[in-house]
C-alpha positions as CSV (number, residue, x, y, z in Angstrom):
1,X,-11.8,-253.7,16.2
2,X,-15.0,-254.1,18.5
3,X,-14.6,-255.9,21.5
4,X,-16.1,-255.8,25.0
5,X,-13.8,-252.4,25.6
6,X,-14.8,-250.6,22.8
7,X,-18.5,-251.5,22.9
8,X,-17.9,-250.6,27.1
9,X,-16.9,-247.0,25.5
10,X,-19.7,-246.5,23.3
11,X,-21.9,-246.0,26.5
12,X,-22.3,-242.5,27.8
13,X,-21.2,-241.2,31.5
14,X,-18.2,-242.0,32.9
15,X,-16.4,-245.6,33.3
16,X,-14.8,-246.9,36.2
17,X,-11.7,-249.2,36.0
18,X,-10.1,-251.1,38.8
19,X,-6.8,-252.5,39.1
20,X,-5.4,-255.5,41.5
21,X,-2.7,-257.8,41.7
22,X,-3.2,-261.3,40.7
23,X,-2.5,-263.4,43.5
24,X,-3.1,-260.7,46.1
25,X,-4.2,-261.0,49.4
26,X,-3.7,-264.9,48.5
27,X,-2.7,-266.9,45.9
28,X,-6.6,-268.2,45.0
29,X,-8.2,-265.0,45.4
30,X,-7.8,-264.1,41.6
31,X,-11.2,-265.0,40.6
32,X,-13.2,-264.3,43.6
33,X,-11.9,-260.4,43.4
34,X,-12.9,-260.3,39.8
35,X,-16.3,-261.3,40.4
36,X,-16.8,-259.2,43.1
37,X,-15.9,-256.3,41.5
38,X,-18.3,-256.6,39.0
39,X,-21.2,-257.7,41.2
40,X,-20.5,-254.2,42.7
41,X,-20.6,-252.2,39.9
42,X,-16.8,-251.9,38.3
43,X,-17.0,-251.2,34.5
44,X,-13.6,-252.9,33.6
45,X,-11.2,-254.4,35.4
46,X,-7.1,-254.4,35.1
47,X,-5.7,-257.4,36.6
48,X,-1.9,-256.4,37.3
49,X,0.8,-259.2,36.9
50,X,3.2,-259.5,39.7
51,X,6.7,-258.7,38.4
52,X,10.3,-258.9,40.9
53,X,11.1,-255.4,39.3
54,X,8.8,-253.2,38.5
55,X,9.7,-250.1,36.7
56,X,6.7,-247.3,37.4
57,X,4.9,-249.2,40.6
58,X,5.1,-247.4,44.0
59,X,5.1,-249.1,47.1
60,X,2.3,-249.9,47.5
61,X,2.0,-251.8,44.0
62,X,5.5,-253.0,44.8
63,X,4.1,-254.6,47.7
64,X,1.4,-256.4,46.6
65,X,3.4,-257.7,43.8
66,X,6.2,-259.1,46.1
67,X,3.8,-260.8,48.5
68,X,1.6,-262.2,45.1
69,X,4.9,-263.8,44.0
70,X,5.8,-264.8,47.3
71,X,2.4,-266.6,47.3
72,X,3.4,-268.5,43.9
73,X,2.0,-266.0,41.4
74,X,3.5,-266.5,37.9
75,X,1.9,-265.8,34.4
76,X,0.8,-269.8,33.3
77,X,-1.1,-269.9,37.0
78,X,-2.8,-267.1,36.3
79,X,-3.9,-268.1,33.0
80,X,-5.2,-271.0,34.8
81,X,-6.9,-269.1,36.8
82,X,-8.8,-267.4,34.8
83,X,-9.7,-270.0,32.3
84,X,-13.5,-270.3,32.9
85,X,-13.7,-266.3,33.8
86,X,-16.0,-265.7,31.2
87,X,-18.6,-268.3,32.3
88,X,-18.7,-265.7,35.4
89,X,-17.9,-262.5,34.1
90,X,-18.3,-260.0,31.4
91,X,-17.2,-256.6,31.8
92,X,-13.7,-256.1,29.8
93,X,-10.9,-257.8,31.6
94,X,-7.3,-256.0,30.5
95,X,-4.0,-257.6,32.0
96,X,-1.3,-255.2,33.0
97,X,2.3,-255.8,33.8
98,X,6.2,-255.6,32.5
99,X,6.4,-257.0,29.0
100,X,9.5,-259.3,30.6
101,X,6.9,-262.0,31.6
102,X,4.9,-261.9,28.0
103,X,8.2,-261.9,26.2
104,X,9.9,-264.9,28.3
105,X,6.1,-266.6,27.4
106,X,6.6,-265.9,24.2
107,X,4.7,-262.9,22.6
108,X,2.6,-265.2,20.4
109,X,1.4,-267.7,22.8
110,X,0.7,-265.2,25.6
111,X,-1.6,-263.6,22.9
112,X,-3.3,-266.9,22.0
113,X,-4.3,-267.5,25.7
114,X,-5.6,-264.3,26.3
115,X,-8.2,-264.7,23.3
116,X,-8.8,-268.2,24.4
117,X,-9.2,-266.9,27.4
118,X,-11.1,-263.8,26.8
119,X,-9.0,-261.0,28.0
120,X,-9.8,-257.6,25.9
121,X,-6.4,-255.8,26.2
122,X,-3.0,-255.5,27.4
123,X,-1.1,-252.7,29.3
124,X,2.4,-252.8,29.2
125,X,4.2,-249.3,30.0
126,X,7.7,-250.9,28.8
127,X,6.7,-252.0,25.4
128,X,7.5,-248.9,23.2
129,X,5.3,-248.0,20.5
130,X,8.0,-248.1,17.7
131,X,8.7,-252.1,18.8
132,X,4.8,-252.7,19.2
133,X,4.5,-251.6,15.4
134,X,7.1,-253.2,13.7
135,X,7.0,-256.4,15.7
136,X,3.8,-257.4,18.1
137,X,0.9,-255.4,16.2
138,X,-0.3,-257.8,13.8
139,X,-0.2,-260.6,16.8
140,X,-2.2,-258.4,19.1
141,X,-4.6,-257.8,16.4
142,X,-5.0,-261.2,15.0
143,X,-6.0,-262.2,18.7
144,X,-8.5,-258.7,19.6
145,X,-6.2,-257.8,22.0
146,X,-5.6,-253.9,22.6
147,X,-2.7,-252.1,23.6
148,X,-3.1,-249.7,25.5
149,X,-0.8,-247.0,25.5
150,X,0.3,-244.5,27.9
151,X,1.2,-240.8,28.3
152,X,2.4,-238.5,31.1
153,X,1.8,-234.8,31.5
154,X,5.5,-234.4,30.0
155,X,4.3,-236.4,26.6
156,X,4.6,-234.2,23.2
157,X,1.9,-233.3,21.2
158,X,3.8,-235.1,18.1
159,X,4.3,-238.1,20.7
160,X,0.1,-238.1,21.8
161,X,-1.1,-237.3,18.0
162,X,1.3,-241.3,17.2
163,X,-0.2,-242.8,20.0
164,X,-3.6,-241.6,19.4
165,X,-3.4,-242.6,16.0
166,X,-2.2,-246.2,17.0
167,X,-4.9,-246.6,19.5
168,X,-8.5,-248.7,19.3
169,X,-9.4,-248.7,22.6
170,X,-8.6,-245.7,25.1
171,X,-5.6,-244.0,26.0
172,X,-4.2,-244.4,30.0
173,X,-3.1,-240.8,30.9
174,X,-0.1,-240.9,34.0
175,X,-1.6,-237.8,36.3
176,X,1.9,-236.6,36.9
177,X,6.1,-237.8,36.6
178,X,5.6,-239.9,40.0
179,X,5.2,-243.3,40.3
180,X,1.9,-244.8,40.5
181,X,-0.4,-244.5,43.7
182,X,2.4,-242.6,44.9
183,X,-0.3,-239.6,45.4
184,X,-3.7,-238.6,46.5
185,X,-6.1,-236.5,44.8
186,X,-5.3,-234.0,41.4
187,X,-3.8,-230.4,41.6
188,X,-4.4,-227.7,39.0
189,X,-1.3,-228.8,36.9
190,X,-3.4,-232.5,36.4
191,X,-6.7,-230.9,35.6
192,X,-5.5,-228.6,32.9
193,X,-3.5,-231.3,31.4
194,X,-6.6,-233.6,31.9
195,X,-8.6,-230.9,30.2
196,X,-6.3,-230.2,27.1
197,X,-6.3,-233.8,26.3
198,X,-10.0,-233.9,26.0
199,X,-10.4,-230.8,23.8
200,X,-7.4,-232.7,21.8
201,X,-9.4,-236.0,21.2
202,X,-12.8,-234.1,20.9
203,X,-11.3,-232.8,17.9
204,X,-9.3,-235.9,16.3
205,X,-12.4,-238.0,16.8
């Protein structure tokens, strides 16, 4: 599969992703926020999906998604918001969020808008690999979406080598068991685990 996050990954150096909440400060800022980030250099973007009950979010995720669904945020605006982004922008856009929302869409027609769209790939830390295989892969695929997958510090090797092998695009390592942006900064325990995972893919790719 080549699309814009691949061919992103076939540069050399380092990327730099951002993620916001759609519908965060205010309801219309979607767009705008998108296109600034790029103007100022961001490599790919991950535009989170508000959800009432998030499952890995801190609070500060947890806020922004409370006051973007307070604001009217839901998934059909935000595909309407984002239906002329590619006559703007064209560094990857990936869409993250609880797979609630895609499923209550309807897992077929949320993948049809994203390739009409132009959305690259799809995080969703709730959707298990073993129900992504047998159900959702050949949807995903038949619209160039990516999955991307996740995995913690506390993740297997057997568990990393059937993610890895199920993965296109790149693999979202969790720094540690905490929720995210719970933290600040790395500690020895990350950068050894960052490290292994490196060798791991140096040598499987």
């Amino acid at each position: 599969m080549n699309n814009r996050i691949t061919q992103k990954m076939k540069g050399e150096g380092k990327l730099l992703s951002i993620y916001f909440t759609a519908g965060h400060p205010q309801l219309n800022d979607t767009v705008k926020i998108i296109q600034d980030l790029e103007k100022n250099g961001v490599d790919m973007i991950e535009i989170g999906l508000p959800f009432s009950d998030p499952l890995a979010d801190g609070p500060t995720i947890q806020k922004s998604s409370t006051k973007a669904l307070k604001n009217g945020m839901h998934t059909e605006l935000l595909f309407d918001q984002l239906k002329d982004i590619r006559k703007s922008v064209s560094i990857p856009l990936i869409l993250m969020g609880n797979f609630n929302p895609m499923l209550q869409y309807g897992v077929k027609a949320f993948c049809e808008k994203c390739e009409k769209i132009g959305i690259d790939g799809i995080i969703m830390p709730d959707l298990p690999l073993d129900v992504y295989q047998e159900r959702y892969e050949s949807i995903f695929k038949k619209h160039g979406l990516l999955n991307i997958f996740l995995i913690t510090p506390q993740t297997s090797d057997k568990r990393i080598r059937q993610i890895d092998a199920a993965s296109n695009g790149f693999i979202y390592m969790v720094s540690s068991a905490s929720v995210t942006g719970s933290k600040e900064g790395f500690g020895e325990k990350q950068k050894n685990t960052f490290n292994v995972l490196l060798h791991y893919r140096s040598q499987t790719r």
